[in-house]
BADOKE-817262 format. One record per residue (C-alpha): residue number from 1; x, y, z. Coordinates in steps of 0.05 Angstrom, whole numbers, plus 32768, in hexadecimal, padded with zeros to 4 digits. Layout:
N
num_c1_c2_c3
NUM_X_Y_Z .
...
//
This chain:
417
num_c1_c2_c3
1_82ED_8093_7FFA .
2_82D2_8052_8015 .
3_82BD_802A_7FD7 .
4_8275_801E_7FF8 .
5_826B_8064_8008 .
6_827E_8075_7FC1 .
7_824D_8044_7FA2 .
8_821B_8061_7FC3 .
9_8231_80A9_7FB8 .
10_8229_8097_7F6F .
11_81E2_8072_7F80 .
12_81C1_80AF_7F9C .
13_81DE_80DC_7F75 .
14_81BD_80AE_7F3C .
15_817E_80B2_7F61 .
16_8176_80F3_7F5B .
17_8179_80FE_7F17 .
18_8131_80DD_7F17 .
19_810D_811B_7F2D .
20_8127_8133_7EE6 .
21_8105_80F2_7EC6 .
22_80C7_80F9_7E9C .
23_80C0_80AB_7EA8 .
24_80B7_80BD_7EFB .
25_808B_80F9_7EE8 .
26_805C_80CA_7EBB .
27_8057_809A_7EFE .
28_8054_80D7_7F29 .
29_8010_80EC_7EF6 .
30_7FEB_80A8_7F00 .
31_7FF9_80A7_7F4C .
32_7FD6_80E6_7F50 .
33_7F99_80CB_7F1F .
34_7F95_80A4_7F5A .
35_7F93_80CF_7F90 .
36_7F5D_80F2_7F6D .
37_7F2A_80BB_7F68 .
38_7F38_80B5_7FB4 .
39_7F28_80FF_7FBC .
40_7EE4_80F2_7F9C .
41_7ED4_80B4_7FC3 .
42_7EEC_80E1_8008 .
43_7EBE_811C_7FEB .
44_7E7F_80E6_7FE4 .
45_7E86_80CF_8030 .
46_7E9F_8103_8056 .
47_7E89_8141_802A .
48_7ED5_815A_801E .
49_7F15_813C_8013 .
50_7F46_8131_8052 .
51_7F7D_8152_8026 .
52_7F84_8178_7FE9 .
53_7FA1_815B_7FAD .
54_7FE2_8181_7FB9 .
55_7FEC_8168_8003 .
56_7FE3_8119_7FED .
57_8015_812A_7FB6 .
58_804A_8142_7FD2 .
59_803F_8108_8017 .
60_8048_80D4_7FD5 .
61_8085_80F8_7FB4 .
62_80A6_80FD_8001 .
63_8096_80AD_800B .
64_80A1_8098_7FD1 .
65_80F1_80B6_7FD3 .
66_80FA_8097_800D .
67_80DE_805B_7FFB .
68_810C_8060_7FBB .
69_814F_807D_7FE7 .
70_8146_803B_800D .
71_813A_800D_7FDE .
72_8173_802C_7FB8 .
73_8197_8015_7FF9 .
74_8190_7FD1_7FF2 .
75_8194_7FC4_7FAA .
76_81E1_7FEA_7FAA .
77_81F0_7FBC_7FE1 .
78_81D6_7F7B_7FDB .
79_81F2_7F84_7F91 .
80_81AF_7F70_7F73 .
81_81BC_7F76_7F27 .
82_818E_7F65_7EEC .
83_818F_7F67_7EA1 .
84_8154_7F9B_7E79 .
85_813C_7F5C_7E57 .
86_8126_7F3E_7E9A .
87_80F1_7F78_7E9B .
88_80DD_7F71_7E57 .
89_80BA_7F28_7E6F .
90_809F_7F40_7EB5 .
91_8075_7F82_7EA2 .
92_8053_7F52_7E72 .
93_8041_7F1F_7E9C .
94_8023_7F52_7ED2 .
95_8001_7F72_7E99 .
96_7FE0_7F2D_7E84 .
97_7FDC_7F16_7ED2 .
98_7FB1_7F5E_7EDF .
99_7F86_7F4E_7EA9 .
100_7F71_7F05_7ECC .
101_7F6C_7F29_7F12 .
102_7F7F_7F6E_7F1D .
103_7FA5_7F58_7F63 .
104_7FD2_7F2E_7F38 .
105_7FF5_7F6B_7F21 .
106_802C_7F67_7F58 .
107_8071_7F4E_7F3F .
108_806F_7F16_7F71 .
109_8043_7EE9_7F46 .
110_8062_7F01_7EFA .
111_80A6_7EF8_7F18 .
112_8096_7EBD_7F3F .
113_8077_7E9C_7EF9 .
114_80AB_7EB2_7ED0 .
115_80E2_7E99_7EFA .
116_80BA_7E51_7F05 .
117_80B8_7E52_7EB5 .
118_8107_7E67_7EB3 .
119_8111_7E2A_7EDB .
120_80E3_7DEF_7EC3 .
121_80DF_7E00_7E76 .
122_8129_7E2C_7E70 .
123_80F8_7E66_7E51 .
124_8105_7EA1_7E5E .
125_8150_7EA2_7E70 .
126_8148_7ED0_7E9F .
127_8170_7ED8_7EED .
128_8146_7EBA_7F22 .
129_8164_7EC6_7F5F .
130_8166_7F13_7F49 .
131_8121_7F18_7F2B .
132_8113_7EFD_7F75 .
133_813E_7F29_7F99 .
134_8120_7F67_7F76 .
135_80DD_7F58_7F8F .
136_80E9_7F51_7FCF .
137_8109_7F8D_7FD7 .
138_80CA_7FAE_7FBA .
139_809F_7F8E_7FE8 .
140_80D3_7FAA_801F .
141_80C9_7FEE_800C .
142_8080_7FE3_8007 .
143_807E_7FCC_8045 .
144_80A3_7FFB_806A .
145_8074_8034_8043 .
146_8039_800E_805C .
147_8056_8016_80A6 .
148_8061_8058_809D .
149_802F_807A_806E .
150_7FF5_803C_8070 .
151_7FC0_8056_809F .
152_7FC4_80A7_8082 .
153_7F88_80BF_8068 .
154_7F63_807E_8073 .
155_7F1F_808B_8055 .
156_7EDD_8074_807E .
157_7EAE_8049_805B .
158_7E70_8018_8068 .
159_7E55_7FD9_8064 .
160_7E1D_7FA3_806E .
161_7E32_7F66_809F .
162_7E05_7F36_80A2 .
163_7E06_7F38_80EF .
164_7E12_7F7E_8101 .
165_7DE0_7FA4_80C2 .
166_7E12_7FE5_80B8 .
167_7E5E_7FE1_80C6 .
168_7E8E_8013_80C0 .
169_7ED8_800E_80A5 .
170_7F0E_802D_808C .
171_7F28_8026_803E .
172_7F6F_8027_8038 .
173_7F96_803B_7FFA .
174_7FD6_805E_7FF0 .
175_800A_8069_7FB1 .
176_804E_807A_7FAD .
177_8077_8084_7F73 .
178_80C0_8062_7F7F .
179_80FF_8076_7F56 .
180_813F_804C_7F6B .
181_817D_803D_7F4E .
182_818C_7FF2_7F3B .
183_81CD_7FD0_7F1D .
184_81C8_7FB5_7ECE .
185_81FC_7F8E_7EA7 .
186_821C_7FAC_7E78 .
187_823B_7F8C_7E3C .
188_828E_7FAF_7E2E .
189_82A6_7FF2_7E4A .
190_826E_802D_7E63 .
191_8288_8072_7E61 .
192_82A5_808D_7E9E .
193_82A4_804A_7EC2 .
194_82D0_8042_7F00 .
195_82EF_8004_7F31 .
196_82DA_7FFF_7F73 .
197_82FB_7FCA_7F9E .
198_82C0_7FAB_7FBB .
199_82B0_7F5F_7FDA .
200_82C3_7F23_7FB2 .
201_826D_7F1A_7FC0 .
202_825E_7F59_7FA5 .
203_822C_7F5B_7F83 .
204_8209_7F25_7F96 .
205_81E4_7F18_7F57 .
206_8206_7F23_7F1D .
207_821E_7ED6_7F18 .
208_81DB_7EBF_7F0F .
209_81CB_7ED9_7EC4 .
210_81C8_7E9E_7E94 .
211_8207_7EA0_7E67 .
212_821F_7EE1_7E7A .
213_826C_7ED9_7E9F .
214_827C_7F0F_7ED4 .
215_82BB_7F20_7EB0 .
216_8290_7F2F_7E6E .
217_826D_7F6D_7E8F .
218_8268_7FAA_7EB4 .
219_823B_7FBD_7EE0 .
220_820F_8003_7ED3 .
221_81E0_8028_7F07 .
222_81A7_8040_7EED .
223_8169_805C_7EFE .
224_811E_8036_7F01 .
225_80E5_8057_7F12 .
226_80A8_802F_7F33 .
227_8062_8038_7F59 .
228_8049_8015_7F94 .
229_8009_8010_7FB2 .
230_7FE8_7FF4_7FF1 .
231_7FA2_7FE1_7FEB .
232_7F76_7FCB_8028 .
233_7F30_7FCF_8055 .
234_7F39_7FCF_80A1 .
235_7EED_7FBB_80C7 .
236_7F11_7F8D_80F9 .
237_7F43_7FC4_8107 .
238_7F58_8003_8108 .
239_7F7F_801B_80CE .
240_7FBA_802A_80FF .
241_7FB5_7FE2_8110 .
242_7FAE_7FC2_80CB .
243_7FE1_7FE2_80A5 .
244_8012_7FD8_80E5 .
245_8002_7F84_80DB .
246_7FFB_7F82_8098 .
247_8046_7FA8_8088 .
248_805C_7F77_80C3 .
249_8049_7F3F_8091 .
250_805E_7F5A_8056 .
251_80A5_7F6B_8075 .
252_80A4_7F1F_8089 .
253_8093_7F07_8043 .
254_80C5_7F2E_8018 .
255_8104_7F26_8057 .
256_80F0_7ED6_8048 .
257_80ED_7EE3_7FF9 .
258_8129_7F04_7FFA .
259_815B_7ECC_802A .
260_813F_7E9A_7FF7 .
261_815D_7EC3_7FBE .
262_8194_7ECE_7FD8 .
263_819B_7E82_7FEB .
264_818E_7E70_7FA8 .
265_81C6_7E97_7F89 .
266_81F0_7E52_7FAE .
267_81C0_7E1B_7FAD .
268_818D_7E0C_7F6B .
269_815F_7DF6_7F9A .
270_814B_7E3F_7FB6 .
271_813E_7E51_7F70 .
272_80FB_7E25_7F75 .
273_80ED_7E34_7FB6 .
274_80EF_7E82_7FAD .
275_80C9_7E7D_7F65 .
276_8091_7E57_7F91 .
277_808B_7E84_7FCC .
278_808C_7ED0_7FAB .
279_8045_7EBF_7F8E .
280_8028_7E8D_7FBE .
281_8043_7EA8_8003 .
282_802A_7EF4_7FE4 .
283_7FE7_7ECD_7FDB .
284_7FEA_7EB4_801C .
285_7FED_7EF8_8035 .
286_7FAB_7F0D_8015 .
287_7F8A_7EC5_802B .
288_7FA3_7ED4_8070 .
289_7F88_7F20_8075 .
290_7F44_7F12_8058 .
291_7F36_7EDB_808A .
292_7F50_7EFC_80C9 .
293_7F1A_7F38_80B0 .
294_7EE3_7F05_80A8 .
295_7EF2_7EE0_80F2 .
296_7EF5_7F1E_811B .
297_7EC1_7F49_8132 .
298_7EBB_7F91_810B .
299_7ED1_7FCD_8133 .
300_7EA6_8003_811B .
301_7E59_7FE4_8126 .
302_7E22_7FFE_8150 .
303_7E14_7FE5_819A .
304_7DE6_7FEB_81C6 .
305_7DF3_802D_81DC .
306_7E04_806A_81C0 .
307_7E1F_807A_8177 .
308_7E6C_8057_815A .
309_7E99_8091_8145 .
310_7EB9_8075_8106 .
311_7EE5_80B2_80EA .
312_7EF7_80FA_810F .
313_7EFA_8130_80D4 .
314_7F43_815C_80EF .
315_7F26_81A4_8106 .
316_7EE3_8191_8118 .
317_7EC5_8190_8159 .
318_7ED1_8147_8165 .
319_7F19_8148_8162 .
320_7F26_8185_818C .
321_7EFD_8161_81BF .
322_7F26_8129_81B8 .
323_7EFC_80F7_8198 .
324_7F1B_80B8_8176 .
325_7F03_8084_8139 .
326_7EDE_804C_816A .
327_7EC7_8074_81A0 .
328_7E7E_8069_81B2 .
329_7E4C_80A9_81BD .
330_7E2C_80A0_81F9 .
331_7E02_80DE_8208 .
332_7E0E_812D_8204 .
333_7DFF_815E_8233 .
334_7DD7_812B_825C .
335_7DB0_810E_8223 .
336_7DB0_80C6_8208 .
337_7DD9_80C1_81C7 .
338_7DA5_8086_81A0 .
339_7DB7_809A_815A .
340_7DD9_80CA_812E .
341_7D95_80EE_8122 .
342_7D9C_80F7_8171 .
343_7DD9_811E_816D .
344_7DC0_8145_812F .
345_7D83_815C_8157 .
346_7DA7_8170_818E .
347_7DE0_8199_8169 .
348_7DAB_81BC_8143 .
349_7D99_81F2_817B .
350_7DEF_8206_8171 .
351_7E00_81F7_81BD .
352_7E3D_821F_81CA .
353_7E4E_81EB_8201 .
354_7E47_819C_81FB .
355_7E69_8168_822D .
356_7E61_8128_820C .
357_7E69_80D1_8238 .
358_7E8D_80AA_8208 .
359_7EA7_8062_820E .
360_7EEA_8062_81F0 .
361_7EF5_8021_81C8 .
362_7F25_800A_81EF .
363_7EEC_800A_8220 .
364_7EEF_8041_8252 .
365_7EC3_8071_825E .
366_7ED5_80C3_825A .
367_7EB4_8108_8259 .
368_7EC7_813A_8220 .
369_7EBB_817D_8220 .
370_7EBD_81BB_81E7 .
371_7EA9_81FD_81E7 .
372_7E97_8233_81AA .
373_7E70_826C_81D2 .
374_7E75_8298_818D .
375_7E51_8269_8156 .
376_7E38_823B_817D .
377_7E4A_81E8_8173 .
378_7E1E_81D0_8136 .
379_7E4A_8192_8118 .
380_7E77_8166_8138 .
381_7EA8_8164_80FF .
382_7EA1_810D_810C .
383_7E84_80D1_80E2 .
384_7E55_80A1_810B .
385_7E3F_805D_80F6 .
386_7DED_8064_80E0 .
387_7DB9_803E_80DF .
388_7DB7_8039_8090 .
389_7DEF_804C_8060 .
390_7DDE_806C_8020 .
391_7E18_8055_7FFF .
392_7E3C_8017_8018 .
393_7E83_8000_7FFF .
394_7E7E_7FBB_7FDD .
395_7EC5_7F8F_7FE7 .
396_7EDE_7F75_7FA5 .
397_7F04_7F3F_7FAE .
398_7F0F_7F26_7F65 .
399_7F11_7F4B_7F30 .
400_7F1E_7F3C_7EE7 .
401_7F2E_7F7E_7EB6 .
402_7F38_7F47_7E7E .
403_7EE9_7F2B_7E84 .
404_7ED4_7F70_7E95 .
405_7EF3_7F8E_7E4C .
406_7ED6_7F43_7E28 .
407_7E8E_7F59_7E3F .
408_7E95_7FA6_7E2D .
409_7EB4_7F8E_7DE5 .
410_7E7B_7F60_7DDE .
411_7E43_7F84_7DFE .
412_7E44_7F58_7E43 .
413_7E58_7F8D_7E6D .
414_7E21_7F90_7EAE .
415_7E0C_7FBF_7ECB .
416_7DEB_7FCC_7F10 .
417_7DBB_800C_7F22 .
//
């Protein structure tokens, strides 16, 4: 057999011995604790949850081995190989990083401190240009999960502009639990271990471990088991079109992270350069999102005429008629659509036919008709942007749990009514 196709034969086969994990499990658990406080925030807006419990979970489990079967991909390839201890620095970091602002979490800024450490002070001894490679390739995976599974189950919220009053948009959060197989040195002679005659550059990153000579070790595959997440709001957007830019971006970042990693496994130089971009450029990111929302005009806001459709509910009314997130209410059955009491008062007779003007937001203008000559049509199955919002979503854009635990402890914690 092809000594590639055999390495990876022994990847996968690796990989799937983490659906027998409890370690996976455990992640799988706080993905879905989750997905259940989304559920309840779905249930407050729209009265029931797009999809059960059991659908969400089993969309995460199918994205998330994807997103590990191709991450597993490039780490067998690229040769990407790091040492346990390397880990035993970076959770702790995150962990302290989270606690100063919960964004800070992300490996990109405890790797990218650790490794600027590594270099300036010699403490901890730990491989840059793999600590750099590995997340990268996270940051691929997340964005190619964003791409794909970003925009599902987007959940509508409101808010107050200071120019428009009421605004609609979408919140955006997914989870994924990610098991892939990585390469770790290993010190003398593993059990069962077996030659493959691979590329004098293969792997790519062993030669980078302080004081550790390639001849000295092996090289072990072994299963880690991760989540990701993607956290966002789309009001100047759909959330088609946000999570299509934003994974775009991200893609960009961690393909740039990840040529200066593998740059600096030749010239010292890259080392700084790649322990400077993985937290600033990933800040960048965030700078750069939050100020293209602030420029641009909010999608879902009220004009002049008629009533903004901000979310179609799938097997109402509205979506058998065809009706999409941004279309604008015009009038039904002849009658000037001012409001969403308007519509209200006119679906309250049960009409068992409506033909409804709407300007699409793309800005056309078309007629949609529906039918229900049995029950009549009493609901719409849609979400409109009001007048007033009982409960509007408030953007946090900082957020410290290490302040937040220092007031609790010491009786500072505020609260609001």
């Amino acid at each position: 057999m092809n000594p590639w196709l055999e390495l990876c034969q022994m990847a996968f086969l690796s990989l799937a011995t983490s659906i027998g994990n409890p370690l996976f499990w455990l992640v799988f658990l706080l993905v879905m604790m989750q997905y259940k406080k989304i559920i309840k925030m779905e249930v407050s807006v729209l009265g029931i949850p797009k999809h059960s419990i059991r659908e969400k979970m089993l969309n995460a489990l199918g994205m998330g081995l994807l997103g590990g079967a191709i991450g597993t991909l490039f780490f067998i390839l690229l040769g990407i190989t790091i040492q346990p201890k390397d880990f035993a620095y970076i959770l702790p970091m995150a962990v302290f990083l989270m606690m100063v602002n919960a964004r800070y979490i992300c490996f990109s800024y405890a790797g990218g401190l650790l490794s600027l450490s590594s270099l300036v002070f010699g403490f901890p001894e730990i491989s840059v240009s793999s600590i750099m490679a590995i997340v990268a390739l996270l940051h691929l995976i997340e964005s190619m999960l964003i791409w794909l599974d970003g925009a599902k189950d987007a959940t509508p919220i409101f808010m107050k502009d200071p120019k428009y009053g009421v605004i609609g948009g979408f919140m955006l959060q997914r989870f994924w639990p990610i098991p892939f197989t990585v390469l770790i040195l290993s010190m003398g002679i593993v059990e069962g271990a077996r030659d493959l005659n691979l590329p004098d550059w293969w792997p790519l990153f062993q030669a980078q471990f302080p004081g550790i000579h390639p001849d000295q070790t092996m090289l072990q595959i072994s299963v880690v088991v991760a989540a990701l997440g993607y956290g966002d709001v789309a009001l100047s957007a759909t959330p088609e079109e946000k999570t299509k830019k934003s994974a775009l971006r991200l893609l960009t970042y961690s393909l740039t992270l990840l040529i200066f990693s593998i740059l600096s496994t030749k010239l010292q130089v890259f080392k700084y350069i790649a322990a400077l971009f993985a937290p600033i450029g990933h800040e960048a990111l965030i700078i750069c999102g939050q100020r293209e929302e602030r420029r641009r005009k909010p999608v879902f806001r009220s004009y002049a005429e008629g009533v903004t459709v901000l979310d179609v509910l799938q097997g109402g009314c509205g979506a058998a008629m065809g009706l999409r997130p941004g279309d604008v209410i015009l009038c039904i059955n002849n009658r000037i659509i001012k409001n969403q009491g308007s519509i209200r008062d006119l679906l309250d007779s049960f009409p068992p036919y409506i033909w409804m003007d709407i300007a699409t937001s793309k800005g056309f203008r078309k007629t949609l008709e529906y039918r229900d000559y049995k029950t009549g049509i009493g609901n719409l199955g849609i979400i409109v942007i009001p007048e007033q919002a009982e409960v509007l979503f408030q953007p946090q854009t900082s957020f410290s749990l290490g302040k937040k635990l220092v007031r609790k402890i010491f009786g500072k914690e505020k609260t609001t009514m």
